[in-house]
C-alpha positions as CSV (number, residue, x, y, z in Angstrom):
1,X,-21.9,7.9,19.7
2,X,-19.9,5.3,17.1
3,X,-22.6,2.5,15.8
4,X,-21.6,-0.7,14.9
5,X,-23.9,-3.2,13.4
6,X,-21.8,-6.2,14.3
7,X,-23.6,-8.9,15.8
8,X,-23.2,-12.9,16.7
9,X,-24.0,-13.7,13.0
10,X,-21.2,-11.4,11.4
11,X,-18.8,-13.1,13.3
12,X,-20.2,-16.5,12.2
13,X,-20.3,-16.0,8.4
14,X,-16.5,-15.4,9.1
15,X,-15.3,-17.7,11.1
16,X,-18.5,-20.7,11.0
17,X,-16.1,-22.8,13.2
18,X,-16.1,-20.9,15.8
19,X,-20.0,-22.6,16.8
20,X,-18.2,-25.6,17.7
21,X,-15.2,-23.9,19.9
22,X,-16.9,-21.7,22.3
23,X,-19.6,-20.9,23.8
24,X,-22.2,-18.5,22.0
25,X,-22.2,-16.5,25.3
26,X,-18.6,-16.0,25.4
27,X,-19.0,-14.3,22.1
28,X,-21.9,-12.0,22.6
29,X,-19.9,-10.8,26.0
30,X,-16.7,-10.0,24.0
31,X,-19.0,-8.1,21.4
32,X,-19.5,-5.2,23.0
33,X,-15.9,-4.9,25.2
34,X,-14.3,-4.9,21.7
35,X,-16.6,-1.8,20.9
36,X,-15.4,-0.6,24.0
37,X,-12.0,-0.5,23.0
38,X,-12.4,0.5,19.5
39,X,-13.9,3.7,20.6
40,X,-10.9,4.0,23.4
41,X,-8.4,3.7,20.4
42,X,-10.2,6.2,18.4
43,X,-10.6,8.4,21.2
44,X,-6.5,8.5,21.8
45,X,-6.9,11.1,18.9
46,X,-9.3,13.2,19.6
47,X,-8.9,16.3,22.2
48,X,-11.2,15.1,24.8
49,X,-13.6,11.4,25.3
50,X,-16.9,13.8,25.2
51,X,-16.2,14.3,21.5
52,X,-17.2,11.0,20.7
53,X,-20.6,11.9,20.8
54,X,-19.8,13.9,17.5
55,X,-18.9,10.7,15.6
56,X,-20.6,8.6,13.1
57,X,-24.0,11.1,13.5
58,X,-27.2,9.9,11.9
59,X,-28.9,11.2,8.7
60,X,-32.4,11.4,9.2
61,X,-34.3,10.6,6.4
62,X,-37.9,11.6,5.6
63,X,-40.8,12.3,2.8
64,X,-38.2,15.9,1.9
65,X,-35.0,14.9,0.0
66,X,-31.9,15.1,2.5
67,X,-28.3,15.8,0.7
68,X,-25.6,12.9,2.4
69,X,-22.0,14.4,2.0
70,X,-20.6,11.6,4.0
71,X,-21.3,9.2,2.3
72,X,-23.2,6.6,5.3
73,X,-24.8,3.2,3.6
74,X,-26.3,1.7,6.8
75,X,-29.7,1.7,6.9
76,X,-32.0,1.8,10.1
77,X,-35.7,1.8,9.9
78,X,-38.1,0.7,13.4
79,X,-41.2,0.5,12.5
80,X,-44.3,-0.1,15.0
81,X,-47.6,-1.4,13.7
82,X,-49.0,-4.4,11.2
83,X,-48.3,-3.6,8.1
84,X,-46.9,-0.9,5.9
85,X,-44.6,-0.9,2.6
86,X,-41.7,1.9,2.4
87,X,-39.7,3.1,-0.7
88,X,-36.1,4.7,-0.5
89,X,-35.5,7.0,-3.5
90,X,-31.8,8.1,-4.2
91,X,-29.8,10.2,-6.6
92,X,-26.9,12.4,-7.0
93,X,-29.0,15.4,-8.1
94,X,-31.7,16.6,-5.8
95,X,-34.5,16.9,-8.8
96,X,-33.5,13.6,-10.6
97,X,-34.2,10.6,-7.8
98,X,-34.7,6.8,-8.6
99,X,-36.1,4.1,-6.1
100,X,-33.0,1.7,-4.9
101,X,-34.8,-0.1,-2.4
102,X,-37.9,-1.3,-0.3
103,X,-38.6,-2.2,2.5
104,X,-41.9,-4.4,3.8
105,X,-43.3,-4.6,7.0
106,X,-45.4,-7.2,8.3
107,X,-45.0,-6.7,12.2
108,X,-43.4,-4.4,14.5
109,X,-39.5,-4.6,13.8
110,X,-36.1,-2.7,13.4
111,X,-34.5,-3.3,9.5
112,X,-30.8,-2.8,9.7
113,X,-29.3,-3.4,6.1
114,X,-26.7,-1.6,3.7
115,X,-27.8,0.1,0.6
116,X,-27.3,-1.3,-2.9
117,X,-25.0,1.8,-3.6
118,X,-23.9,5.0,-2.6
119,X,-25.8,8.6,-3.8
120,X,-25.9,12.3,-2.3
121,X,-29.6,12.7,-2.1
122,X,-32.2,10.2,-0.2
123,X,-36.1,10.2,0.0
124,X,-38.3,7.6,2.1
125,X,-41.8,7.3,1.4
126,X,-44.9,5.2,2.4
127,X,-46.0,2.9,-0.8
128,X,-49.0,1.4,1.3
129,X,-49.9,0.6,4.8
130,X,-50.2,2.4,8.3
131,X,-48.8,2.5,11.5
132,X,-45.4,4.8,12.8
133,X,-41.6,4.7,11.6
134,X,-40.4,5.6,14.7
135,X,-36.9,6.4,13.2
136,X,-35.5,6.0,9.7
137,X,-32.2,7.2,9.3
138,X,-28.8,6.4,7.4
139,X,-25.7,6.3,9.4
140,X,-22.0,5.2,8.6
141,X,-20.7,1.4,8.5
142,X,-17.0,2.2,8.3
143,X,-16.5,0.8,11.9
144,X,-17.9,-2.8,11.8
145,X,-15.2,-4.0,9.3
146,X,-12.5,-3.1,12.5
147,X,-15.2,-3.9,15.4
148,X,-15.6,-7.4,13.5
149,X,-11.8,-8.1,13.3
150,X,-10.9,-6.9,16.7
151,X,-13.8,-9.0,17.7
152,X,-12.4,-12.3,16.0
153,X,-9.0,-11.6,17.7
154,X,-10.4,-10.8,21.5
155,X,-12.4,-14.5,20.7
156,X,-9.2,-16.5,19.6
157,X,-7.3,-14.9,22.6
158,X,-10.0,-16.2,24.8
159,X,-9.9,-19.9,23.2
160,X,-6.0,-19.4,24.0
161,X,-6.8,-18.9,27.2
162,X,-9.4,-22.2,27.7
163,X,-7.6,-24.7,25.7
164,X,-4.0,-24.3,24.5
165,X,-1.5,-22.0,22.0
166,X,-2.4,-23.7,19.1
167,X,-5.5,-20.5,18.3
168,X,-2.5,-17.8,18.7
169,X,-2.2,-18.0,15.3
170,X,-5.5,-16.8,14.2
171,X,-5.5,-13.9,17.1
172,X,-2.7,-12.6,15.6
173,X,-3.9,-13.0,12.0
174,X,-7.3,-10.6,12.9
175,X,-5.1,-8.6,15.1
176,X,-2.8,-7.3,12.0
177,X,-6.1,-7.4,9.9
178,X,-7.7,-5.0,12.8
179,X,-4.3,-2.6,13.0
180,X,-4.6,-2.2,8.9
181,X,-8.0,-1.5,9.1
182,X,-8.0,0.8,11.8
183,X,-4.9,2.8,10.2
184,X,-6.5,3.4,7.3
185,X,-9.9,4.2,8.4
186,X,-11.7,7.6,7.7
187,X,-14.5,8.5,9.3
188,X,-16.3,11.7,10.0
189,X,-16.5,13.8,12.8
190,X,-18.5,16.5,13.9
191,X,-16.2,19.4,14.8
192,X,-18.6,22.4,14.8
193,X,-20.6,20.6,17.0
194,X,-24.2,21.9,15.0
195,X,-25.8,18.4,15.1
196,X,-24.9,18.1,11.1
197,X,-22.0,16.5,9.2
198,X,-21.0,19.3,6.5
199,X,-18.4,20.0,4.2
200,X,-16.9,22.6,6.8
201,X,-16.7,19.6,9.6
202,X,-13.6,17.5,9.9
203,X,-12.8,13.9,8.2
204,X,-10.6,11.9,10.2
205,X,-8.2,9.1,9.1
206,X,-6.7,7.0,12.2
207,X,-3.4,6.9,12.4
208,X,-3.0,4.0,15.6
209,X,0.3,2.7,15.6
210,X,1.1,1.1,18.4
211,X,-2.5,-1.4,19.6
212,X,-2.0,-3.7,22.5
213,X,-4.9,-6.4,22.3
């Protein structure tokens, strides 16, 4: 199913403002109906809703090199225990890998974050430490640029709504910057259905022309 990373705090480093206007809660309930309809405009284009399921697939990474020929830059990593130290190795040949990142643990948590760049081979490894990485994968962030705008619009529409006209401005300013994003967006799907993004699957570009916010 499409994952977005968007959360209360993306759309406050935009729009800081916005803590004085309205309510935190009306935010965080607007959040997830604007994924909601993202994945409705996305799924206009493909043959039936069920496909969804085949979009924006995780790469699961481990101590073996796994080859990336999407191109995905958000990393996830939960980790459960008290302390442990992991290292992410990348390259773009298989035998030839460099260490782009770490990542420290010091309690029980989920790391979301976006790699420093963008290579066709990954390797995570423990430095140091114990405990379980109860998933560790890499998975595509092309949908939280439109999920954040779409978000900003459905927000300003609301304020419309509570105070007076004078916020239509800025719902249609991250309504146009939603429809560009969302025309131009490519994004990979999983058309053979074999649990793997290949070079045989299917990239998609949206092509929405006609969004009603």
């Amino acid at each position: 199913m499409l994952e977005s990373n968007v959360t209360i705090s993306t759309i406050y480093e935009i729009e800081p403002g916005l803590r004085d206007l309205i309510e935190e809660s009306e935010i965080t309930a607007i959040l997830p109906q604007a994924k909601d309809r993202l994945i409705s405009i996305i799924g206009n284009e493909l043959p039936k809703r069920k496909d969804l399921i085949n979009l924006c697939k995780h790469l699961n990474l481990s101590t073996t090199v796994k080859e990336d020929t999407v191109g995905r830059r958000r990393i996830v990593l939960n980790y459960n225990g008290e302390s442990a130290t992991y290292k992410l190795e990348a390259g773009l040949s298989e035998t030839s890998l460099d260490e782009v990142a770490s990542y420290p643990f010091t309690q029980s948590e989920i790391i979301k974050g976006l790699l420093p760049g963008m290579w066709k081979y990954y390797k995570l490894s423990l430095v140091d430490g114990s405990g379980e990485l109860i998933e560790s994968y890499l998975v595509e962030d092309s949908f939280e640029l439109p999920h954040t705008y779409l978000t900003l619009s459905m927000v300003y529409k609301r304020l419309q709504s509570l105070v007076d006209d004078s916020y239509s401005s800025k719902a249609d300013y991250y309504r146009d910057l939603f429809s560009d994003t969302i025309n131009s967006l490519q994004y990979s799907f999983d058309s053979d259905e074999d649990g793997e993004i290949t070079d045989e699957d299917v990239g998609i570009s949206s092509n929405s022309t006609n969004i009603l916010l």
